[in-house]
N, C-alpha and C positions, 0 to 999 in steps of 0.2 A: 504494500500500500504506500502509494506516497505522501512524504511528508509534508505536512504546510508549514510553510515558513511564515512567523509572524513579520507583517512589514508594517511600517510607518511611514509616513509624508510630513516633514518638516520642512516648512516655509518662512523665514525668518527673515525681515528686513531692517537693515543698518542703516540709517542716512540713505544713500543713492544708490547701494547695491542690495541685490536680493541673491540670499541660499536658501536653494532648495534639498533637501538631504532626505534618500534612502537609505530610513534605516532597516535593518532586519537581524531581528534573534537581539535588538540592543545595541546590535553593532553598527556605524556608519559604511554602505555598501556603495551610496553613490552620491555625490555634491556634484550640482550645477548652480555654478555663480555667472549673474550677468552684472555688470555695471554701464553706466553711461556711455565709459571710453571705451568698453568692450563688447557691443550688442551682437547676440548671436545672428548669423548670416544664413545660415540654412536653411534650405528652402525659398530664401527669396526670389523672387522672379524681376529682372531686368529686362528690358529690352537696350541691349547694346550695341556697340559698333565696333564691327573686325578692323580690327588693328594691324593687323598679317597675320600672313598665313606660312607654315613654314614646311612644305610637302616631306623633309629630310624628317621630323620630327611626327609627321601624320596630325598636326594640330593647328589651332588659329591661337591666336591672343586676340582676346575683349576686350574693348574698354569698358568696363560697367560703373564709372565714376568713384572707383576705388583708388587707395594709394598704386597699387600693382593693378594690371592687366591681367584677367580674369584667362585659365588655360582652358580654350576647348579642342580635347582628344576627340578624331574625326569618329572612333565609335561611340562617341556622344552625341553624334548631329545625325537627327532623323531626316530623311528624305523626303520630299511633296511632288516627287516626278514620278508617272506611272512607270516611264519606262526605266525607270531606275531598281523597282523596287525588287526587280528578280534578281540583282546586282547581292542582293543583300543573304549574307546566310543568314537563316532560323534554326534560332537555338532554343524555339519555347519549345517547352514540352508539357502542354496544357490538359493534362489527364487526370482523372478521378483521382492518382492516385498524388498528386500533386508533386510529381518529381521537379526540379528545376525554381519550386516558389518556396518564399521565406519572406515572414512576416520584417526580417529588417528591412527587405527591398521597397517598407511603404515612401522612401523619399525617391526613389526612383527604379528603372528597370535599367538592366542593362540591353544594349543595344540590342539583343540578337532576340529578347526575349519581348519588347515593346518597340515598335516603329515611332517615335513621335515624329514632329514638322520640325524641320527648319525653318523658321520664319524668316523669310527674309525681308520683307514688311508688315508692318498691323494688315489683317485681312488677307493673308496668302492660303493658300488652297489649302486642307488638312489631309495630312500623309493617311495612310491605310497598312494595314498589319497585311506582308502577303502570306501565302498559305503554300507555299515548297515547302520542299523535304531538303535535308541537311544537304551541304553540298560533301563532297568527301576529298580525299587525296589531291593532287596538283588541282582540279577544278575550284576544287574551294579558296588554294593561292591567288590561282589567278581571277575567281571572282573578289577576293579580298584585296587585290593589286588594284583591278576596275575599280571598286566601292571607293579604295582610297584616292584614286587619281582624277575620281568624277566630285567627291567632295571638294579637292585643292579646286580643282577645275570651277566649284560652283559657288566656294566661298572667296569674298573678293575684298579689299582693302576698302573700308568707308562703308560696308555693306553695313545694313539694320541688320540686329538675329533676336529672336525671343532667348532668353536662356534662365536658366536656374541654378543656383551654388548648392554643388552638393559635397562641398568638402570647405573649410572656411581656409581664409591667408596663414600658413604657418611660416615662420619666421621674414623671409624675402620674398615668399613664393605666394602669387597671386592667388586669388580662389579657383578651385577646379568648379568647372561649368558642365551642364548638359542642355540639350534643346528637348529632351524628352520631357515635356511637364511634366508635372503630379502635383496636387491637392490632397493632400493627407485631412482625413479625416480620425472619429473617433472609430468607428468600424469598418471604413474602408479607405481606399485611395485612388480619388479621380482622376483617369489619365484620359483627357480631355483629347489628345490625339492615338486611342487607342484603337480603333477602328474594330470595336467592341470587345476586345478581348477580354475576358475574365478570369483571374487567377484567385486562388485560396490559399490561406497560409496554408503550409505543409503539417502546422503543429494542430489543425484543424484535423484530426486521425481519423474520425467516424464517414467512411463512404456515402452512408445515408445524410450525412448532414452538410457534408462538402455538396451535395447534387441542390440539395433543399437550396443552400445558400448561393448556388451559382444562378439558378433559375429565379429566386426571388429579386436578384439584384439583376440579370438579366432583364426581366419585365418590366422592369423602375431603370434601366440607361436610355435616356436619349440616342438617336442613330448616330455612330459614326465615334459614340464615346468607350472608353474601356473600365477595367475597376481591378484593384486589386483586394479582397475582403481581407482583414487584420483577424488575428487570434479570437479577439473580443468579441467579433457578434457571433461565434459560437450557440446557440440555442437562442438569441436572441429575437424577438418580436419583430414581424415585419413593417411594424409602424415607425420604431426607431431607428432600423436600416432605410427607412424610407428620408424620414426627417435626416438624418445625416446627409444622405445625396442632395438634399434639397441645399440644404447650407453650401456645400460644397459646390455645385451648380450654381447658386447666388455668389459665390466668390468668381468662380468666370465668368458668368456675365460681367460683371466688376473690375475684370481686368480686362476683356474685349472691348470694355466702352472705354478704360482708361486707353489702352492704345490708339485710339482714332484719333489722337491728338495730342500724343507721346514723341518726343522728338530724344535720339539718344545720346549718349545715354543717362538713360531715368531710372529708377527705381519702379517699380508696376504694380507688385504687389508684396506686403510685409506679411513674413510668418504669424502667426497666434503669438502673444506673449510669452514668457517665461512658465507663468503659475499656468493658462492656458497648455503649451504643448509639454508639460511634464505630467499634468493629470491626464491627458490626451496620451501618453506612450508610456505609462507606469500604472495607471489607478487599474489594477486588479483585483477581485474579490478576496483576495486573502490582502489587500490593503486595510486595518483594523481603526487607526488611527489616522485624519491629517489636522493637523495644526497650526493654527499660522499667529505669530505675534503682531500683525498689524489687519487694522479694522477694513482697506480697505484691498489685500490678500484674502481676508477672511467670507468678504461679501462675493469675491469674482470665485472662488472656489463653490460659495454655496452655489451659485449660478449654474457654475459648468456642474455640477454635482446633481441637482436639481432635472435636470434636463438627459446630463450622458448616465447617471444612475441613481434616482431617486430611493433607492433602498438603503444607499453608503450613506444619505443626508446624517444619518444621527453619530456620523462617525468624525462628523468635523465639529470642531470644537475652535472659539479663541484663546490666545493662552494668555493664564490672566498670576502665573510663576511670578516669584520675586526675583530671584535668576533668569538670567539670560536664557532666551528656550534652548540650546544648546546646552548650557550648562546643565540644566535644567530635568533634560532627557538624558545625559552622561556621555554624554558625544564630542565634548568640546576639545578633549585631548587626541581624538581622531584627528579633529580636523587638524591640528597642531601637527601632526603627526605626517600628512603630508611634504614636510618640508626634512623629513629626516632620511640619511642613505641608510641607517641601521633600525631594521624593524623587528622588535624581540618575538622568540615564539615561546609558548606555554612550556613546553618541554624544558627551556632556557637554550636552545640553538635560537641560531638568528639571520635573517634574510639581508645583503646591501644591494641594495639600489644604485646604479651607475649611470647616470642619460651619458651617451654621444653624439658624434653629428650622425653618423649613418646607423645609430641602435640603440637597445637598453641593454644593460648587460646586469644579471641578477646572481648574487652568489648566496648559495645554500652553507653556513656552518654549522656545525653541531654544538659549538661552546661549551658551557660547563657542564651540558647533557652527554660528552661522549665517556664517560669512565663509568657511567651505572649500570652499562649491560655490555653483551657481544658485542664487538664491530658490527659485523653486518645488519642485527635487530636493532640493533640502534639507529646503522646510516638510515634502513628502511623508515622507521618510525619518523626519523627528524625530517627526511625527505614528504613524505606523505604530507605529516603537519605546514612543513614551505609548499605545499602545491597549494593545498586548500587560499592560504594566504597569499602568497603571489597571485591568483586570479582576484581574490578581496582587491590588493595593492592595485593591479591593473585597472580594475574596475574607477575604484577610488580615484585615483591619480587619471584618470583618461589615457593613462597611456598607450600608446598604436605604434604603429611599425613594425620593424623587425626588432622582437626580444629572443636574446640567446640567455637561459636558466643553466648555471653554472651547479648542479646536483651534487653533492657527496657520494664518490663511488662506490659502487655495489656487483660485489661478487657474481651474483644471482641472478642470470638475465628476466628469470619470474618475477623480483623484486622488479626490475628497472620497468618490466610491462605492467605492473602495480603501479609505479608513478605515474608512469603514461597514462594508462586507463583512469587514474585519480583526476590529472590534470582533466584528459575530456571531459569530464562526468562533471569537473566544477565548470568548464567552461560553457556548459548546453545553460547555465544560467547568465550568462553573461549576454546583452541585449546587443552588441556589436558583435562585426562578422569575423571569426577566426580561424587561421588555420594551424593545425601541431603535426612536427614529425617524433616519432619514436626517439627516445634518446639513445645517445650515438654512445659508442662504444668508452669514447672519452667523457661519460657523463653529461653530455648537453645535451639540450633540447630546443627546437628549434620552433619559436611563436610567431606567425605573423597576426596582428591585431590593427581592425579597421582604425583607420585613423582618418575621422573628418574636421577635427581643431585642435588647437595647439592643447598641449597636457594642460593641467590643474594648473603643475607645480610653472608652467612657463606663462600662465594667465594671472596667477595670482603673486608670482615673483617678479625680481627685477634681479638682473647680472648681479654678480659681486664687481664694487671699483677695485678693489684690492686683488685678488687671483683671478678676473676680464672672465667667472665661469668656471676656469680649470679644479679649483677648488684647493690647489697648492699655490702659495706665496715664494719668490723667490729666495734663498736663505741671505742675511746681510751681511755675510762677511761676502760673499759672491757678488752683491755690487755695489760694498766696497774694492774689494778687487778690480772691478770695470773701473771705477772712478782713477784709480792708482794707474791704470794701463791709458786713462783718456789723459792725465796729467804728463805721462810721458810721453805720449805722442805730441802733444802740444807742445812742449818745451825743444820739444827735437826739430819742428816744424817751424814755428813758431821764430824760435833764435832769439827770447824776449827774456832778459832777467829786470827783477825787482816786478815785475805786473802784477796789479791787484785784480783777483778774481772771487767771485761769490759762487761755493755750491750751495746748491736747495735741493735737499734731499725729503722722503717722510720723516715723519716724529723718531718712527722704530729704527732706521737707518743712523739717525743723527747720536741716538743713545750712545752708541760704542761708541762713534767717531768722539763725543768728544769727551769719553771717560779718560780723567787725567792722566792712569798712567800708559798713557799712549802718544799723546801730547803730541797727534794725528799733523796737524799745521806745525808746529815744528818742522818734522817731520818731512813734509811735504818741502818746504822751505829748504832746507838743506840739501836736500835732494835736487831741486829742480829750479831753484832761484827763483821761486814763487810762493808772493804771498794770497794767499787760500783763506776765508774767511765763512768758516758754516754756517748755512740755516737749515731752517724748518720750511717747508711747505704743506700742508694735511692736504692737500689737495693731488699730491703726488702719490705713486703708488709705489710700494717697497723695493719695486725691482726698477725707480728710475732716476734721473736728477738732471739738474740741470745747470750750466755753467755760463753767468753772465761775466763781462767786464764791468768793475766797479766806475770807472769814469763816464760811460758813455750806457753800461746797461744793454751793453749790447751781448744778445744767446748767439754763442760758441758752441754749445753742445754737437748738434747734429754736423759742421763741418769738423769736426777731431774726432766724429763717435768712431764705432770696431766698427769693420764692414760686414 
């Protein structure tokens, strides 16, 4: 029998940001924070303007009036030419038994599996789903060669395109784009250029009720529209699957009228709010509790609550805590806890955390847990306990890309398929798309984890001034050292005795330099017939400095640095 996990919905707003935090069993499992300077992007729909195209790279760049130009990959640009459409391979596979559908794909399809339009202006023709069979061997190259070289060919510099972000800016890198719309709703997701196609989640198991829900919602699409049905309207009433499409259907209308006078690029249409699309992709029946500390949190939930399940009304509550609701619920050192590379486990092993530019890199130790039993029942047990938690951590921290889990080795390839099978089994809870290899013979594992915005920890941090990120500070005797090699170089160069010079170093560097018995300017003096004069700058970082001339104030530095 499976278990129910108790969940909570905590909505908590500070000043100008709002968290929303899943908890579940007590524990924090997932924070989404939006603030002002960081509003989430997903979902929005633009109409923009191609910027280039680059056929080496198979994509355009957008302008959608973002800092960065918006990436759209040509398998994200649907077609509106008949005679293109047999161009294209079909990768749906739209069968009872729902092979190829997943309820994450409500923000969009991928290409093979939903045709949408490429707009190339407000009011261009709507593309259509064709209906071939897979292409196979060289045929499929060389239709996938055609598809690519009729896209560069159709998309053109200055052109209009409808588009949608379904990935937000991470670091330099613009928003990734698609032209496939979608309208996410609570029970389903309108795809306005679907040319009726209808998909069910996969998690939807019952044959009988996958058939019920395709025909119900078939009979309620407009011609020429598609749908993909969410987890949720599972047994659900056909008056509520009804009123959802109507909502959603009034948000197109709303955007086809905003386009008639849309010039690019514009904004077109905005996502649901924060409280809006987290009740909308999280509020399940085994949600027990939401709670929100502000009044007017508190009303827009009753609303959506009221409407998308008027059973859970008695489950919201305002929170009227002396404490911070955070603290309040016992959550507050989670969140704190995002910011740490070392995460202790119950056993007393403990997991670190490592971001780089191309991964995350996770290490498994055993710590003060390895002397109380065998090696091997031990690596297994402390391993096990790091699976459950690293997918927690993942979740928590938003983390995506490529993560490599550095494991405790194990004898026992049974054991090492025990982690593996652990990891799956935590990750079928996790609501992003992932994929695991078996761990390799040298203990790792190999994670890819969607990633559509930048993590927690890079949304709710800022760089370190002192180690620019790396997380290690230069050591100061190392550059004092430099300072000693740019003083000889200048003096060599230079051919200048008696010059007065000013370094400016940090606070931490200047320490030693001017502990008396070192008597560092002396020193220097004797050496090189210069007089040398230290300061302070807090403004510099440990591993720099800098060297003016005292008459004129004139930086020396970078003409005498090391090359």
């Amino acid at each position: 029998m499976k278990k129910t996990v108790k969940k909570q919905l905590l909505m908590n707003k500070s000043g100008d940001e709002i968290q929303v935090a899943l908890v579940e069993e007590g524990r924090l499992a997932e924070l989404v924070i939006e603030r002002p300077d960081s509003l989430r992007s997903i979902g929005d729909i633009y109409l923009g303007r191609v910027h280039k195209v680059v056929e080496g790279l198979k994509a355009a760049f957008v302008d959608i009036g973002q800092k960065s130009d918006g990436f759209l990959h040509f398998s994200d640009v649907g077609t509106t030419t008949e005679d293109y459409r047999a161009l294209i391979e079909d990768d749906d596979d739209d069968d009872e038994n729902g092979n190829g559908e997943n309820e994450e794909d409500d923000k969009r399809q991928n290409s093979g599996q939903q045709q949408g339009s490429a707009m190339k202006a407000p009011g261009a023709e709507n593309g259509q789903k064709n209906g071939n069979g897979r292409a196979k061997g060289n045929g499929a190259d060389r239709r996938r060669q055609s598809y690519t070289q009729m896209i560069a060919g159709k998309l053109k510099p200055n052109d209009s395109i409808l588009v949608q972000v379904i990935k937000e800016p991470i670091s330099n890198k613009g928003s990734r784009l698609t032209s496939d719309i979608t309208i996410a709703g609570r029970f389903m997701v309108l795809l306005p250029f679907g040319g009726g196609q209808i998909a069910v989640s996969r998690r939807v198991v019952s044959r009988k009720e996958r058939s019920r829900l395709k025909k119900l919602v078939r009979s309620m699409l407009p011609e020429g529209f598609g749908a993909i049905i969410r987890t949720v309207a599972e047994l659900q009433e056909e008056e509520l699957l009804k009123k959802d499409l109507e909502k959603l259907l009034v948000k197109w209308e709303q955007i086809e009228e905003k386009l008639k006078d849309a010039k690019p690029p514009q904004l077109i249409f905005k996502e649901d709010t924060i409280i809006s699309s987290v009740l909308r992709d999280s509020l399940t029946t085994d949600v027990t509790e939401l709670v929100a500390n502000s009044q007017s949190i508190h009303k827009e939930t009753l609303n959506y609550i009221r409407w998308a399940a008027p059973e859970m009304e008695k489950n919201v509550t305002l929170y009227q805590g002396k404490l911070p609701l955070f603290e309040g619920y016992g959550i507050a050192k989670d969140v704190e806890s995002i910011f740490s590379r070392k995460v202790w486990l119950k056993s007393g092993g403990y997991i670190i955390i490592e971001h780089t530019e191309a991964m995350v890199v996770i290490d498994v130790n055993s710590g003060r847990y390895a002397a109380k039993k065998e090696q091997e029942e031990n690596s297994l047990k402390t391993n096990l306990e790091a699976a459950r938690e690293i997918v927690r951590q993942l979740r928590l921290r938003d983390i995506g890309g490529i993560i490599v889990v550095d494991f405790i080795d194990m004898l026992d390839p049974k054991n090492s398929k025990k982690v593996y099978d652990s990891m799956k089994n935590e990750l079928r809870h996790d609501r992003a798309k992932s994929n695991i290899l078996p761990m390799s013979d040298f203990g790792l594992m190999q994670i890819t984890r969607e990633r559509i915005r930048p993590s927690l920890m890079q949304r709710m941090g800022d760089q370190c001034p002192a180690c620019g990120g790396s997380g290690v500070v230069q050591a100061r005797c190392t550059t004092i050292n430099q300072v000693e090699r740019w003083l000889r170089k200048y003096a060599l160069q230079k051919k200048m005795i008696f010059q007065q010079l000013d370094l400016y170093v940090s606070p931490t560097v200047a320490e030693p330099l001017r502990s008396t018995d070192r008597n560092i300017e002396l020193k220097w003096f004797l050496q090189h017939m210069l007089f040398v004069r230290i300061k302070q700058d807090e403004s510099l970082r440990s591993d720099d400095f800098r060297f003016y001339v005292r008459k004129n104030s004139e930086d020396v530095t970078a003409e005498y640095s090391e090359l």
